[in-house]
Every structure is written in structure tokens, then in C-alpha cells.
C-alpha positions in Angstrom: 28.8 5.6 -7.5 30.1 3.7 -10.5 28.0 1.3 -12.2 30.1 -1.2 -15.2 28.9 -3.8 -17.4 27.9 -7.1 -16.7 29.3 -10.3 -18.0 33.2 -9.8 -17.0 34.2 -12.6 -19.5 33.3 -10.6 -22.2 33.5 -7.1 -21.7 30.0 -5.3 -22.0 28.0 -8.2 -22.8 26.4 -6.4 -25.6 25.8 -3.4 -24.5 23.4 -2.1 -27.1 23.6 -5.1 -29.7 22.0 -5.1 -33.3 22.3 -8.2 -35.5 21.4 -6.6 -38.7 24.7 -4.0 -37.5 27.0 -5.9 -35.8 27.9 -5.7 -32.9 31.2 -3.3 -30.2 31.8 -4.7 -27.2 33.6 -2.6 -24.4 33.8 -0.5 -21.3 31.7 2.1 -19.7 33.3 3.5 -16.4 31.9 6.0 -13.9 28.5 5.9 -14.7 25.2 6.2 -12.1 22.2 5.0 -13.1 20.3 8.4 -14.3 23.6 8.2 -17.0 22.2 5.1 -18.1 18.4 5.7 -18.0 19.3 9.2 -20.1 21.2 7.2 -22.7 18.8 4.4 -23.0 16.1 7.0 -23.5 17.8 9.4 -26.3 18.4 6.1 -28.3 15.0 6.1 -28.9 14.2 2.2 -29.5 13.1 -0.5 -27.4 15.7 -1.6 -24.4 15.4 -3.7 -21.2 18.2 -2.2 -18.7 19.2 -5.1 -15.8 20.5 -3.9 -13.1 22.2 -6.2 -9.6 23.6 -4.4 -6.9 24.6 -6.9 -4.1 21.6 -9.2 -4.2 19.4 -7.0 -5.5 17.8 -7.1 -8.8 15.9 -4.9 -11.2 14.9 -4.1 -14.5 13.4 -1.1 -16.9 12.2 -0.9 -20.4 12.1 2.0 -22.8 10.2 2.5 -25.7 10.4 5.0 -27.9 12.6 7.2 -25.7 10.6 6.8 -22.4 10.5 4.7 -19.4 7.9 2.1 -19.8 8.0 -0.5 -16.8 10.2 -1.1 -14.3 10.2 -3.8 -11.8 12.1 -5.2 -8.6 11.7 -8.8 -6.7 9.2 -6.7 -4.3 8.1 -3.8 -6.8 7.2 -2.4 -10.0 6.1 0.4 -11.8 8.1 4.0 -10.6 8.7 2.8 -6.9 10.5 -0.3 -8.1 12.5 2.7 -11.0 13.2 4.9 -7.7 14.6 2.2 -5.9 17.0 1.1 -8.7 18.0 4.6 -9.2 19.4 4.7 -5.0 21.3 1.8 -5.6 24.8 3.1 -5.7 27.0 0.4 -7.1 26.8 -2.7 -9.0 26.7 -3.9 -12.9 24.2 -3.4 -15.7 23.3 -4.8 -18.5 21.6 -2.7 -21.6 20.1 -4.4 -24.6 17.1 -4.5 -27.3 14.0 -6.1 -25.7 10.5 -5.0 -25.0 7.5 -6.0 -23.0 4.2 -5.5 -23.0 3.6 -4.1 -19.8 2.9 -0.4 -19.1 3.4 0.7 -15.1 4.5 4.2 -15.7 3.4 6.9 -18.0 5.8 10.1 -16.6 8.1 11.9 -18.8 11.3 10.2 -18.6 12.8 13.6 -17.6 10.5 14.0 -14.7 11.5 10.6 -13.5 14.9 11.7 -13.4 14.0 14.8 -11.6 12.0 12.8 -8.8 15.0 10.2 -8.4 17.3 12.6 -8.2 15.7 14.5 -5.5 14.8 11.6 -3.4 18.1 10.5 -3.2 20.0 13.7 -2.5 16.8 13.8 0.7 17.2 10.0 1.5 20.2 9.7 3.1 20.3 6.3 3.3 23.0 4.3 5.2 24.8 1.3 3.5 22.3 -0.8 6.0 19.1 1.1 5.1 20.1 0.5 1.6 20.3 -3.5 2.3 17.7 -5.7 1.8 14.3 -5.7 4.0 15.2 -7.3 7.6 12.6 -9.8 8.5 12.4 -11.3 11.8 10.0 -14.8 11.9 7.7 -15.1 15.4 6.2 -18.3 14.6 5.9 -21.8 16.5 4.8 -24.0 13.1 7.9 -25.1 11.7 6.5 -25.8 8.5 4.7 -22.2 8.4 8.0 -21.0 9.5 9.9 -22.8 7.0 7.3 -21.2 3.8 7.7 -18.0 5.2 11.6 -17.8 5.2 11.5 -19.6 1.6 9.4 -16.8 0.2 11.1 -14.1 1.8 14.7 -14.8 1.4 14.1 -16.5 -2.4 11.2 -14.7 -3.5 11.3 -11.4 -2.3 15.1 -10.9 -1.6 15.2 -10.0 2.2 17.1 -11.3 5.0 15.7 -13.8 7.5 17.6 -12.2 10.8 16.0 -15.1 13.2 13.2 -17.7 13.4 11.7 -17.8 17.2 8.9 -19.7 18.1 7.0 -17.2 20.9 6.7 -13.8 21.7 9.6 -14.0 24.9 12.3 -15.3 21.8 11.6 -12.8 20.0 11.9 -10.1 22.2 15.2 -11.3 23.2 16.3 -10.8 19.8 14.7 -7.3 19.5 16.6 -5.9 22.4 19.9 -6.2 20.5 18.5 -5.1 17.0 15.9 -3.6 15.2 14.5 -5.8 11.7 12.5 -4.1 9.2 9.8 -6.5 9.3 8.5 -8.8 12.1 5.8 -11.2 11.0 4.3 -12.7 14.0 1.8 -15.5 14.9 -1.4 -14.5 17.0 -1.4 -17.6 18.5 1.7 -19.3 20.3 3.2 -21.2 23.7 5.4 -19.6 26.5 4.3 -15.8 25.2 1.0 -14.9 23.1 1.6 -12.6 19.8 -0.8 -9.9 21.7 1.4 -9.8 25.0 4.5 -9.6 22.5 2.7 -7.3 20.2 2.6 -4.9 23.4 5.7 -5.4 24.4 7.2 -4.9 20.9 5.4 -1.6 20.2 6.8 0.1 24.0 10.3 -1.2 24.3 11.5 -2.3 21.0 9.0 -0.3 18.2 9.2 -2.3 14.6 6.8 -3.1 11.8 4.7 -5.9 13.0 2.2 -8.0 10.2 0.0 -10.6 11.4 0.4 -13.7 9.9 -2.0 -16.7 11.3 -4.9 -18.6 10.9 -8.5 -17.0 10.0 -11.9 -17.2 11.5 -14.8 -15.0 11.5 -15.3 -15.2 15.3 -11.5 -14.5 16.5 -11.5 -11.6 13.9 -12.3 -8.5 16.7 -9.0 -10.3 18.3 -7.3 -9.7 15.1 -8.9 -5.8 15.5 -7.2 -5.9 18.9 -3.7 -6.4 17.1 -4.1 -3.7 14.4 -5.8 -0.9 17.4 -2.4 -1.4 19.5 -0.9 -1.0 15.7 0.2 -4.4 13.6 0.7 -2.8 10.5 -0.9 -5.7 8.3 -3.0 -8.9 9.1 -2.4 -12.1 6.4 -3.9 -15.2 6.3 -2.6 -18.7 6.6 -3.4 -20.5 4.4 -5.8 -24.2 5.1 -4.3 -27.4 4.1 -3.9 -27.8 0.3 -4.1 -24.2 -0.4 -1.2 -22.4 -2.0 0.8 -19.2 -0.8 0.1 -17.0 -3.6 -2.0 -14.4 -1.5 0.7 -14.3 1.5 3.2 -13.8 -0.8 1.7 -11.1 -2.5 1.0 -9.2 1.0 4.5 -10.4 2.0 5.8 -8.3 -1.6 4.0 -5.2 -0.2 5.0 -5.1 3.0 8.7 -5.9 1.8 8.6 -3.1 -1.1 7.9 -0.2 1.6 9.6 -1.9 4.9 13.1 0.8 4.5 10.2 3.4 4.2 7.7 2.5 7.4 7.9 5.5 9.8 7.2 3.1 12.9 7.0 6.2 15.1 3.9 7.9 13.2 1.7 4.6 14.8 -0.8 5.8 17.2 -3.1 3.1 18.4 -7.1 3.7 18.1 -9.1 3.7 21.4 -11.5 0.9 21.8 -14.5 1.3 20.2 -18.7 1.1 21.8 -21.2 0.9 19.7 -23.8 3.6 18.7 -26.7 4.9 20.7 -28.4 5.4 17.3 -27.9 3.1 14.1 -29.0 4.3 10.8 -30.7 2.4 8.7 -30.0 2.7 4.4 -32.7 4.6 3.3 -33.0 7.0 0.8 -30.9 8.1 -2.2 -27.5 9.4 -1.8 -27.4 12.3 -2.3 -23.6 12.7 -1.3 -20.9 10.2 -1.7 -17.5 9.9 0.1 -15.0 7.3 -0.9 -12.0 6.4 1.2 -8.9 5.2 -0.2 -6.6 2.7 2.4 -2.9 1.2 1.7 -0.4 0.0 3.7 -1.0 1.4 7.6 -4.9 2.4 7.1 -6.2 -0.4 8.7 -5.4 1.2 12.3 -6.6 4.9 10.8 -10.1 2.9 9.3 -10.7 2.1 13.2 -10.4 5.5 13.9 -12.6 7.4 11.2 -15.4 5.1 9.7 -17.3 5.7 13.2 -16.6 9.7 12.6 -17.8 9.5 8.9 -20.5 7.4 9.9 -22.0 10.2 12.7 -21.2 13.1 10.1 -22.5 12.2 7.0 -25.8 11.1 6.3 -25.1 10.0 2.6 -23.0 6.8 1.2 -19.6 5.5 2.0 -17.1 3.8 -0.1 -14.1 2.4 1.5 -11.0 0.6 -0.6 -8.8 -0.9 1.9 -5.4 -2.7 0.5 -6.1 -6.2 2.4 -6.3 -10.0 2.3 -9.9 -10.5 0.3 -10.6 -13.3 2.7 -11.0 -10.8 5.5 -13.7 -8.3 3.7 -16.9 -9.8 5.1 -14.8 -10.6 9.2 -13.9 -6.7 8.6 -17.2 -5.1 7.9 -18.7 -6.9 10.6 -16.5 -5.8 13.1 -17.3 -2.2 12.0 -20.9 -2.5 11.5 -21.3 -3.1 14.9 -19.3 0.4 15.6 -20.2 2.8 12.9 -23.9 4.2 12.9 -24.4 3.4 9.6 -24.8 0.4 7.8 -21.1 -1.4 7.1 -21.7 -4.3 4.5 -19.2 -6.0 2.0 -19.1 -4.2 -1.4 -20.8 -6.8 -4.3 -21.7 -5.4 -7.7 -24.3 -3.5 -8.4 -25.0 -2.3 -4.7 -27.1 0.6 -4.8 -25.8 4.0 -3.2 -27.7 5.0 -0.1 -28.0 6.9 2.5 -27.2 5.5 5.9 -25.2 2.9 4.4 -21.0 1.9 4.0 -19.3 -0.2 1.4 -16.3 -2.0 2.1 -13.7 -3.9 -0.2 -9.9 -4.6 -1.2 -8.4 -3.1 -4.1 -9.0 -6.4 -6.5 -11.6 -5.9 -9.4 -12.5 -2.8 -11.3 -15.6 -0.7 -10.3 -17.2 2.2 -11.3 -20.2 4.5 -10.5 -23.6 4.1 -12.7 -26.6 6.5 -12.4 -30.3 6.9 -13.8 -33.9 8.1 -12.8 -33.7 5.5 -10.1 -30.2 7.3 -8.4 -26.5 5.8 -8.3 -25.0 2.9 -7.9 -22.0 1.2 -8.1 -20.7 -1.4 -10.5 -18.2 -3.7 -11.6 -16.6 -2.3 -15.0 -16.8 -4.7 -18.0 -13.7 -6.5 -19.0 -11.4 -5.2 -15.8 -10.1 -7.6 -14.2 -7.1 -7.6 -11.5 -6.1 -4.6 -9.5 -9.0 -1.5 -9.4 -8.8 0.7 -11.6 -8.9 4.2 -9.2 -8.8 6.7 -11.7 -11.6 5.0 -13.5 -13.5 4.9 -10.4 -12.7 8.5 -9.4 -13.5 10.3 -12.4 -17.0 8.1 -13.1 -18.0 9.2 -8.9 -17.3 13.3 -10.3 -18.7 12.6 -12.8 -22.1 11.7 -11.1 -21.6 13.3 -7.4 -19.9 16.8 -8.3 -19.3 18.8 -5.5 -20.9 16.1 -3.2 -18.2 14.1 -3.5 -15.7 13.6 -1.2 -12.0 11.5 -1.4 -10.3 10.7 1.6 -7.1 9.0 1.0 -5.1 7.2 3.7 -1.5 5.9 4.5 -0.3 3.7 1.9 -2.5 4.3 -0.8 0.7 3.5 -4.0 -2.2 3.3 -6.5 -2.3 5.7 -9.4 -4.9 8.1 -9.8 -3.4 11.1 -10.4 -6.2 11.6 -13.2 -9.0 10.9 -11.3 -7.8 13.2 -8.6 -7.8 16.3 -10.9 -11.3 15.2 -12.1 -12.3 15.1 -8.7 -11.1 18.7 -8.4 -12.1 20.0 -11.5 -16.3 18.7 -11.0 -15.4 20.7 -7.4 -15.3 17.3 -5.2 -13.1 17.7 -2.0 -10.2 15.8 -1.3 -8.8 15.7 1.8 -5.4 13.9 2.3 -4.2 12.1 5.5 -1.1 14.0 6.6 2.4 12.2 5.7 3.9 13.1 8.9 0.9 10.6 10.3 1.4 7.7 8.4 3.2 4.6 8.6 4.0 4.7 4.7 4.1 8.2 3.7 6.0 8.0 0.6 2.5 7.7 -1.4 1.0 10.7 0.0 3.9 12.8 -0.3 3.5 11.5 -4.1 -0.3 12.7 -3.8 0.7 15.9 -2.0 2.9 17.3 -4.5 0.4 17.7 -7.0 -1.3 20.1 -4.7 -4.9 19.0 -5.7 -5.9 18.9 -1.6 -8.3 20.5 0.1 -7.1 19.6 3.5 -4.8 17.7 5.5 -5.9 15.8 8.7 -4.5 14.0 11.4 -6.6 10.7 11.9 -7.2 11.5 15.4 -8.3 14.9 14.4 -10.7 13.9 11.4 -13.7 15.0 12.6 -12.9 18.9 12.5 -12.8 18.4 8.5 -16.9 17.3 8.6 -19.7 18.9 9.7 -21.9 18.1 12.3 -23.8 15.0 11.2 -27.2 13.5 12.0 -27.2 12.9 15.1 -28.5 14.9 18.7 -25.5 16.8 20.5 -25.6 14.5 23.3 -25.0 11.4 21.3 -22.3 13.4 19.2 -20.6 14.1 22.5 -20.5 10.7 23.3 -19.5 8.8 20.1 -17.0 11.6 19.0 -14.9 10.0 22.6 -14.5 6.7 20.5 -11.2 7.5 18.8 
């Protein structure tokens, strides 16, 4: 594990440089990354640290003796400084600069600690240390052709093969196993859902949707993620750019080495309701769920549970395409007994009644004489702000509040949570041995703010009995 400086011509590049000093030149040998992050930090000034280590590239900033940002071509903040700290080999480069972007606020020490620990657990082979895998199952060659440029130049993975149908590609998957399979729903010879089924019995790997959008194919797109497609992205129309599949593409790419394929357990079909409640009166308790990378299959399973156990208001944050939000609560308002609408601003918090958005804008709960609701906070824009959302919900719901937080979920919070705790809200944590991504909960875990751990299956022994008669409990509580 030796890392030396970059810039071979001229030994060092500059390792730290300073005009107004001059400037040595020269050789550090058998260093590993923490050796560099420690002596970037107790020089105290402003540094950017580049790293490459085969194709992979990275960079962190310090200011003022801590780690301030640190990004890769698929990450940033402290997954994208954990996954520059496994890399084993490679060059560096160390020298002034500063940015204005904040994406972590631990102790520089801790940092350390955590990276150090992960990779001593990790043992990572030279090929689980490569880049992200990605095998292409899609008959559009210009679709095709977008996807590989974005992945390969973009993101920094390795296009394995392009097939054009579901047999293809599980002809490839019976001699290896990608990281990533990005599959088309709709295609000649074999469909993506015959493939899908295939894929996920003989030859188990990471599958995200990737195909066209519309409102009445979506419960088909429902199908996919119940027999366990990990993500669902949407092509974009003629004229449209690829910003948004990119972006989920980024995601998907970041945590692909860290998918636990084998925790997916597909939902049972759902029926609707005997009974659907109508939004009546005031909350008078809240529950918000949080949803990364792998919740969409757990939503299927617990939103209908939630919905038959508590009578008050439901939150759910699910990390998805925005374009599917209003195909997405429809598909679970017509399963869930209560209400399952969109999220706008200002929607009042009632009983009976479920909120549903993606993690883009900033919201926060508002109350009065008239009761709670929530709202969009001034001047956020861009990714939520959880901890803002968390604290204002404790804030206002106490001990009748209630955090559920799902596979995936790499979103900070940290703060909220222990206001959450602190006002004597529950939290209740969706065990990592369950989830697809678990890296974020183990995260979660650690600070041992929980209440509870739950399997999804299992979700409704953390509730009490809701609403509705026994009989019609009996017969909902058999949808999964």
C-alpha cells in the first residue's frame, strides 16, 4: 500500500507549494492514504488532496486542520472520503486550494477511525475494488449508446456487454456476475419482466429499470420492483437531456460494490382495502418514513401496514425519479387504507391521510391553533434538508412521532435523529442484514439512537393494532 507523488517529470509536483516561500520538490515513499489525510490536517491551512488509483479519481479539501469535502466521479461527501481511503495504490497530489463546498462536518480523527475500520472489515478483492461492472439490456441503440457514454465517461465503470433482450443477456450472466444491470422493460425475443425473473433465480444481480414512462404502465413498473429491480429511471422524451438518469445512474454506481443482492425479498401482490379512510381530523400523531436505495420494494411492503395501524398522518421520502411521484402514489392509494397523495406545500397534516415525495426541495413542519402542517422552507433549495425536517416534526409531534428509516437512506441527519430522541419520538430502523444497501444504516445504527429494529416483512409487530375490525386486520395483514 504505497501511495507516491504525481507528476513523474517533476518529482512531487509541488507537494505543498507556497509562492510567498518558495517552493521543495521531492519524494514521499510508503505512504497510505490516512498518512496523507493526517499530514494534510496538522498543516492546518487550506489543501485539495487528488488522488488516481487505476482509473479512479478523487479529491478532499481541508480547512483549518479538518476534512471539508471530498468527492469521487459517483460520490461525495464521507462515502466518496471512505472509498478513497480503500484504494490501495496509486499517486497523489497535495497542494493549497479550497472550495466552498461543505459535505462533512466529523472530526478528522473520527474519519480516520471509521476508514480504518472499514477497511481492516472489507476485505475487498482486487476485483471488488475495480470499478462498478455494468451490464446494458437494451434494444435502442441510441439509448444504448447514452447509457454506455455516461457510465464509462461519466461515472467511471465498465460497460461488460451491450445485449438487446432479456435471452442475450442471460447468456452473458451465466458466465459472470456485473455489479449493475440496467434493463429495458420493454424489448423483442425476451421481455425485461421474463428476464427480470430469470435474473433474480438463476443468475441474482442488481437490476435498475431504465425505460420509457407512463402513468397507466406504472403498476407494471410496480411488478418489476415486487419481484425486486432495485431502481426504476426514466427515459427521457425526445429533446430532453440526461441529467436526471445520470444522476440515478451516480447513485446506483456509488453503492453497486456495496448491494447485498441476497437481502432482496420480493413483496406479495397487493388487494385493496375492505375499508378506506378518508383525511379527517387533525393529526394527532405523525410518522415519517425515510427511503434510499432498495426501499422502493420495502414501501410495497409497509405503507399498507402503516396505513391499517395508525390512524394519524404519514410522511414518506423515497430517493426516486421526481417524474414518478404522482404514477407512485396512485399505485399505493389504491392499496393502503388511507389516503396516498403526492406531497405539495403547505398540505395540511391529517388523519387518514399519506404524503409522498423524493428527496428534492427542503420541507419543514409548521403548527398553530388550526394544527400542523407541512411546508416548503424558505430559501432551500436542492437536496431536503432531513435534519431540518426532523427536528421541526419533534419539535411539534413529541412523543407522537415516529421515524422509520429504510435501506439506502445516505442522507445526513444525525442531528435530527437525536432531536427526535431527545422530544421522546421513536425511531425504529430497518435491519442492515435486510437491506439491499446497508452501509447507511449501519451508519445510523452505530449511534445507537433506535428504538427498534424490524424486518420489513415483520413490520407490523412494531405497531399497534390500528383502526380497523379484527376480521379486516386478519385479512389485509396477508398482503405482504
Amino acid at each position: 500500500m504505497a501511495f507516491e507523488l504525481a507528476n513523474n517529470s517533476s518529482p512531487g509536483g509541488g507537494l505543498v507549494s507556497d509562492d510567498s516561500r518558495g517552493r521543495f520538490n521531492g519524494w514521499l515513499e510508503g505512504l497510505s492514504m490516512p498518512d496523507i489525510v493526517q499530514l494534510a490536517c496538522l498543516g492546518g491551512k487550506d489543501y485539495v488532496l487528488e488522488a488516481e488509483s487505476g482509473t479512479r479519481k478523487g479529491s478532499i479539501y481541508f480547512s483549518s486542520g479538518e476534512v471539508v469535502h471530498a468527492s469521487t466521479a459517483s460520490l461525495e461527501g464521507q462515502e466518496a472520503f471512505f472509498e478513497i481511503m480503500a484504494w490501495g495504490e496509486g499517486t497523489f497530489h497535495l497542494a493549497p486550494g479550497r472550495t466552498q463546498r461543505v459535505s462533512i462536518d466529523v472530526p478528522w480523527n473520527f474519519l480516520l477511525i471509521e476508514a480504518l475500520r472499514r477497511n481492516d472489515e472489507g476485505g475487498y478483492t482486487e476485483e471488488e475494488r475495480g470499478p462498478v461492472r455494468v451490464l446494458i439490456v437494451e434494444d435502442s441503440h441510441m439509448v444504448s449508446k447514452v447509457l454506455s457514454r455516461i457510465l464509462r465517461e461519466d461515472l467511471g465503470a465498465e460497460v461488460i456487454k451491450v445485449v438487446e433482450n432479456g435471452k442475450e443477456a442471460l447468456d452473458i450472466l451465466e458466465d459472470k456476475i456485473p455489479d449493475l444491470v440496467t434493463l429495458d422493460i420493454n424489448m423483442p425475443v425476451m421481455g425485461g419482466d421474463l428476464a427480470l425473473k430469470h435474473i433474480m433465480v438463476k443468475s441474482p444481480a442488481p437490476v435498475a429499470l431504465i425505460s420509457g414512462h407512463r402513468t397507466e404502465d406504472f403498476p407494471k413498473v410496480m411488478e418489476f420492483l415486487r419481484l425486486g429491480a432495485v431502481d426504476f429511471i426514466t427515459k427521457p422524451e425526445i429533446g430532453e437531456n440526461w441529467d436526471v438518469v445520470k444522476e440515478r445512474l451516480q447513485k446506483l454506481v456509488g453503492h453497486a460494490k456495496g448491494f447485498r443482492i441476497k437481502n432482496i425479498r420480493r413483496a406479495r401482490q397487493l388487494r385493496p382495502p375492505r375499508i378506506k379512510a378518508e383525511p379527517g381530523l387533525l393529526a394527532g400523531e405523525l410518522v415519517i418514513l425515510v427511503g434510499g436505495t432498495g426501499a422502493l420494494l420495502e414501501i410495497q411492503k409497509i405503507i399498507p401496514v402503516l396505513c391499517q395501524r395508525v390512524s394519524g398522518s404519514i410522511l414518506v421520502f423515497q430517493d426516486m425519479c421526481h417524474g414518478i411521484i404522482s404514477s407512485f402514489s396512485s399505485y399505493l392509494n389504491m392499496y393502503a387504507r388511507h389516503t396516498v397523495s403526492p406531497l405539495g406545500d403547505g398540505a395540511p397534516l391529517l388523519s387518514n391521510q399519506c404524503w409522498i415525495t423524493d428527496w428534492q426541495g427542503s420541507w419543514e413542519i409548521i403548527s398553530d391553533d388550526n394544527g400542523a402542517a407541512i411546508s416548503q422552507a424558505k430559501g432551500q433549495n436542492g437536496s431536503i434538508d432531513m435534519e431540518n425536517l426532523l427536528m421541526s416534526s419533534a419539535n411539534v409531534f413529541k412523543e407522537k412521532l415516529t421515524v422509520v428509516i429504510l435501506s439506502g437512506a445516505d442522507i445526513e441527519m444525525e442531528i435530527g435523529l437525536e432531536t427526535v430522541a431527545t422530544q421522546g419520538g421513536r425511531i425504529l430502523l430497518q435491519l442492515p442484514e435486510t437491506c439491499l444497501c446497508p452501509q447507511p444504516m449501519e451508519k445510523i445504527k452505530a449511534l445507537e439512537l433506535e428504538d427498534e429494529c424490524f424486518e420489513p416483512e415483520r413490520f407490523q409487530d412494531m405497531l399497534p393494532s390500528g383502526p380497523a375490525s379484527m376480521e379486516d386486520m386478519h385479512s389485509e395483514d396477508g398482503h405482504g
